[in-house]
C-alpha positions as CSV (number, residue, x, y, z in Angstrom):
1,X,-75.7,28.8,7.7
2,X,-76.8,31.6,5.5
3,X,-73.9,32.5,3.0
4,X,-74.4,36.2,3.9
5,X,-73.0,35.0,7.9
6,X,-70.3,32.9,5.8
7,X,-68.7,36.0,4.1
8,X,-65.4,37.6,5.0
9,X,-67.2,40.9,3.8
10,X,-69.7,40.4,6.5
11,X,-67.2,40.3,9.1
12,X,-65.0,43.2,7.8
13,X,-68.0,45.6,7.7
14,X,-69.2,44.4,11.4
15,X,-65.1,45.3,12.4
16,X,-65.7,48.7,10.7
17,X,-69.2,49.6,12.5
18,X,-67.4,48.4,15.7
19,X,-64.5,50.8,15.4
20,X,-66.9,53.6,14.1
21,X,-68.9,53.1,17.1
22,X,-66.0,53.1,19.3
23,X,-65.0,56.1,17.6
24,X,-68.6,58.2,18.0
25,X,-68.8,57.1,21.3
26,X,-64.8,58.1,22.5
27,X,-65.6,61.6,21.2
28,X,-68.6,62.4,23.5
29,X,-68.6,63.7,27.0
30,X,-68.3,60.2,29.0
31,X,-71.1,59.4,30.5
32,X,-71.4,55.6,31.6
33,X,-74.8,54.1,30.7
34,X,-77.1,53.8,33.4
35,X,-76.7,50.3,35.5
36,X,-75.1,49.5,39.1
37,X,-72.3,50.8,40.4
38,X,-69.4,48.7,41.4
39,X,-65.7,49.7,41.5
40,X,-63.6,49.4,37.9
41,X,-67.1,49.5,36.4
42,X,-65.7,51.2,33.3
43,X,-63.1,49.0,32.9
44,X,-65.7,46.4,32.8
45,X,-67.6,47.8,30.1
46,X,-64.3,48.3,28.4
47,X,-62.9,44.4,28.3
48,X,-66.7,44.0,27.1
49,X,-66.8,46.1,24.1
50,X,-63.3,45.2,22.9
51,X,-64.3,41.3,23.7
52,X,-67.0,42.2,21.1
53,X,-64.3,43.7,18.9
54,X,-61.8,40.6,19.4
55,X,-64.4,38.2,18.1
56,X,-65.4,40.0,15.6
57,X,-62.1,41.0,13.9
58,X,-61.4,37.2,14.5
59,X,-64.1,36.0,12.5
60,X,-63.4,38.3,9.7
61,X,-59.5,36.7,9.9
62,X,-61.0,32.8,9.7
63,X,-63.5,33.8,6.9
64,X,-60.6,34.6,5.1
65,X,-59.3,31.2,5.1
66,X,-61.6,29.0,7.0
67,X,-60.4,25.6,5.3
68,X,-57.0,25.9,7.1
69,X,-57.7,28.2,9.6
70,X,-54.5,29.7,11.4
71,X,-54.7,30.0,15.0
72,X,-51.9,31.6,16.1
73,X,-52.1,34.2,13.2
74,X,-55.7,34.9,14.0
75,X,-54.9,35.2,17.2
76,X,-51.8,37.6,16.7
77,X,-53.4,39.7,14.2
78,X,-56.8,40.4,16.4
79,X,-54.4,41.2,20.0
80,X,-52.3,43.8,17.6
81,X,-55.5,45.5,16.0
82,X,-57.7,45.1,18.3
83,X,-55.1,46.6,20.8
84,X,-53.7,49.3,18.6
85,X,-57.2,49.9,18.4
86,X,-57.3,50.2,21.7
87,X,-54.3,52.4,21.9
88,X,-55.6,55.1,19.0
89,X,-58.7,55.1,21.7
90,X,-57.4,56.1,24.7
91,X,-55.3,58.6,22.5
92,X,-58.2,59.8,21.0
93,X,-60.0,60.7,24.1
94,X,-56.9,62.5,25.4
95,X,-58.2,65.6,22.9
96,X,-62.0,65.5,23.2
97,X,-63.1,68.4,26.2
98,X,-63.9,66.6,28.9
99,X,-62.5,63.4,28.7
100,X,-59.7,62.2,30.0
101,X,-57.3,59.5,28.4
102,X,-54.2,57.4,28.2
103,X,-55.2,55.0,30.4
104,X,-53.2,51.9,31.5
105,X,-56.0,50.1,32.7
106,X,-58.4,51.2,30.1
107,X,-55.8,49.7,28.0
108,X,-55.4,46.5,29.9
109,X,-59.2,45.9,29.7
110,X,-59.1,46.0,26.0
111,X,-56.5,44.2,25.6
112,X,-57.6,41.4,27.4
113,X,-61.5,41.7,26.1
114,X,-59.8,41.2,22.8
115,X,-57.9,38.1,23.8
116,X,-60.7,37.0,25.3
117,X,-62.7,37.1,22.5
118,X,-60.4,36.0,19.9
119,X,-60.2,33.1,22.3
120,X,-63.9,32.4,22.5
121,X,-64.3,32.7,18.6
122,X,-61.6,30.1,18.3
123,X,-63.8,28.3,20.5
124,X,-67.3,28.8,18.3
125,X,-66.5,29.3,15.0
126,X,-67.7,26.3,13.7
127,X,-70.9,28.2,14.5
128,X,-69.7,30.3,10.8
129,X,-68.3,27.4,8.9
């Protein structure tokens, strides 16, 4: 594995981009991207960004120690950022024009995208190691 993929840098930065995404994207007029319609579609898309966010925040927390990687820790930490994250979010959108925010199940989704992937990290990250 390239040492680049290996570094705890890596993964903070990729958390960082995420969030600033997130960020650029809370503060526009919502408008979901194009695709099929289906009921709780946006709450779809948002368990799938914050599973994105849940493994990476993870990986940056196991590239930190990866020789004695805690579990539980990593798996605390990501839910509590992740989901404050989540939280600042749906708080955020409550003051752009347009939007609206505050959202239980907006807030549900994430949560459980990051558990998700926090789970599925724990799963794969050998793929890092």
């Amino acid at each position: 594995m390239p040492r680049l993929v290996r570094s705890s840098f890596l993964w903070f930065a990729a958390s960082a981009l995420w969030f600033g995404i997130l960020w650029w994207l809370s503060s526009r007029v919502s408008h979901l991207p194009p695709g099929i319609e289906f009921p709780h579609r946006d709450k779809v898309l948002h368990f799938g960004y914050y599973f994105g966010g849940g493994l990476i925040f993870s990986a940056f927390l196991y590239r930190l120690s990866p020789d004695l990687p805690r579990w539980r820790r990593i798996l605390a930490l990501t839910v509590i950022v992740v989901g404050l994250t989540g939280a600042l979010d749906e708080w955020h959108q409550s003051h752009v024009p347009g939007r609206t925010g505050n959202d239980p199940g907006d807030l549900a989704a994430d949560l459980a995208g990051a558990v998700a992937g926090a789970l599925v990290f724990r799963r794969v990250h050998r793929l890092i190691a």
